[in-house]
C-alpha positions as CSV (number, residue, x, y, z in Angstrom):
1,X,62.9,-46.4,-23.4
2,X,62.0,-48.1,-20.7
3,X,58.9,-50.3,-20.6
4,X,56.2,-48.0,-18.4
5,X,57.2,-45.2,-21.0
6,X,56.9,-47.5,-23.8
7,X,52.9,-48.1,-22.4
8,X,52.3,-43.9,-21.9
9,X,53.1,-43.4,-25.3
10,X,51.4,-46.5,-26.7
11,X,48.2,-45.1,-24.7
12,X,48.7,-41.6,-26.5
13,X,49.2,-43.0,-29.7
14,X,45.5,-44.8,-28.9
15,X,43.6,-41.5,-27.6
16,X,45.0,-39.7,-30.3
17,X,43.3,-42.6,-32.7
18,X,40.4,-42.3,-30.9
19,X,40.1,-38.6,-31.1
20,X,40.6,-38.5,-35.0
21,X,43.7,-37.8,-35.4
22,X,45.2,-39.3,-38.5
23,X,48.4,-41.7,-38.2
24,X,51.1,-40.7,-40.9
25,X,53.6,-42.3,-42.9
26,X,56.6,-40.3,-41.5
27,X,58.4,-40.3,-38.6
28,X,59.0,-37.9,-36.0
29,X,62.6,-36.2,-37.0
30,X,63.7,-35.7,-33.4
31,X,67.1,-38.2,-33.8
32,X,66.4,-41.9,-32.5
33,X,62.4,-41.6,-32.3
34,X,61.3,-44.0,-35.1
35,X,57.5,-42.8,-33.8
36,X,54.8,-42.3,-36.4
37,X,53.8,-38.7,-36.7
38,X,49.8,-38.0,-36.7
39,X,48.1,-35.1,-37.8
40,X,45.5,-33.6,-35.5
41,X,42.1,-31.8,-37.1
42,X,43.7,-29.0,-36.2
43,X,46.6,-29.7,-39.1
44,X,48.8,-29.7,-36.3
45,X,51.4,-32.7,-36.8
46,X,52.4,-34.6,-33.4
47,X,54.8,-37.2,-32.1
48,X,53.3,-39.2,-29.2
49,X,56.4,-38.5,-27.1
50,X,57.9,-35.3,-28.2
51,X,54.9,-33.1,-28.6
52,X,54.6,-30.8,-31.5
53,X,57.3,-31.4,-34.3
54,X,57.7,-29.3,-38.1
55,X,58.5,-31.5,-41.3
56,X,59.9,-28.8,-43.2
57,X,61.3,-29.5,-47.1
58,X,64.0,-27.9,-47.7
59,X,66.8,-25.6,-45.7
60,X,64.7,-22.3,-45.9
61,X,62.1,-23.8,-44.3
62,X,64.5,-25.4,-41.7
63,X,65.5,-21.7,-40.8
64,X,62.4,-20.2,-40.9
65,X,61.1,-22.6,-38.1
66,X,64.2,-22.4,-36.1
67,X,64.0,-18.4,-36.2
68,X,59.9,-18.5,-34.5
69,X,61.0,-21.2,-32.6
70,X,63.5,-19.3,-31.3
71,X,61.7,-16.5,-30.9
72,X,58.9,-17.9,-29.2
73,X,61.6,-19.7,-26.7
74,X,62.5,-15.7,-25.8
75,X,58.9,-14.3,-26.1
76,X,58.0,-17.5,-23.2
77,X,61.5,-16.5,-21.1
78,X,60.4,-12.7,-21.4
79,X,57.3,-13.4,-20.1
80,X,58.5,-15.6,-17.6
81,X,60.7,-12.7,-16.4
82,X,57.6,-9.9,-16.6
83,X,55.7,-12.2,-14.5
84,X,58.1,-12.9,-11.9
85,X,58.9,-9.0,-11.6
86,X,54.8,-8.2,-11.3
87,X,55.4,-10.8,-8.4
88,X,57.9,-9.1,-6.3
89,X,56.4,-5.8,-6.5
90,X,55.1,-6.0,-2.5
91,X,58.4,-6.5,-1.9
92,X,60.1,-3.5,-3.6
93,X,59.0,0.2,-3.4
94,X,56.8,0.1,-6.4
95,X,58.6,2.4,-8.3
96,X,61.4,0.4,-8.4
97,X,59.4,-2.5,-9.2
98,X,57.5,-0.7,-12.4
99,X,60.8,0.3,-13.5
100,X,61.4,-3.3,-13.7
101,X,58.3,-4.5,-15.3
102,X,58.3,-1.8,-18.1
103,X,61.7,-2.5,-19.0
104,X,60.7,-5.9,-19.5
105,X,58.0,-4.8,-21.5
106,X,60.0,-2.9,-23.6
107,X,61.8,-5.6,-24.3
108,X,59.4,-7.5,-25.2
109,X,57.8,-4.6,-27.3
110,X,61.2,-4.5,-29.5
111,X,61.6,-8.2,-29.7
112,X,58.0,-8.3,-30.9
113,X,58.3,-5.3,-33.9
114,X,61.5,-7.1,-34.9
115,X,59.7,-10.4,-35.2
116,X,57.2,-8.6,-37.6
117,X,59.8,-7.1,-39.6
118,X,61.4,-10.4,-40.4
119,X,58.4,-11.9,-40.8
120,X,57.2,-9.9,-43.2
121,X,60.1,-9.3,-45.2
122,X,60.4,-12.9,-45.6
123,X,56.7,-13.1,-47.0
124,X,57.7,-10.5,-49.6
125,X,60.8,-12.1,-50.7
126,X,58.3,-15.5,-51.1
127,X,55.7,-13.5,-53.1
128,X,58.5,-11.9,-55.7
């Protein structure tokens, strides 16, 4: 790391001090960060330089993060994609361009009812 990043995250690691956020005894898990994790008010846990980051305790947990974080990654691209086709509509005749947009939107509808289904299905599997 070189030394102007090394003073951006020392000056995060500060602010977040000053705004109450607690410094914790573990580390961030991201491979060759040896950064102290802090824990907002919020319960959100943070590394200074990579942002949000999950301690999870054992390998369920593990895929259970990876699965929203995943999802999340495609729900973001998805509406990326709806955006950018609500943008070109000028340029298109607009029924091709709502053709566009509410396939996107189905997509995103079915990528969203799955996400439930798992979801819950995992919370009843934890509750039996």
């Amino acid at each position: 790391m070189a030394i102007e990043d090394k003073k951006v995250v020392e000056r995060r690691m500060a602010e977040l001090l000053k705004t109450g956020a607690a410094m914790l005894a573990q580390k961030c898990p991201v491979e060759g960060c040896y950064l102290p994790l802090f824990k907002l008010k919020t319960g959100e846990v943070i590394c200074p330089e990579h942002g949000r980051v999950y301690i999870v305790k054992s390998d369920e947990e593990a895929k259970e993060v990876a699965s929203r974080a995943l999802m999340l990654k495609v729900l973001e691209d998805l509406e990326g994609r709806v955006i950018e086709a609500l943008s070109t509509l000028p340029q298109h005749s607009i029924d091709e361009g709502y053709r566009d947009v509410i396939g996107w939107l189905e997509v995103l509808e079915r990528i969203m009812r799955i996400r439930r289904e798992l979801f819950s299905e995992e919370r009843k599997s934890k509750a039996s």
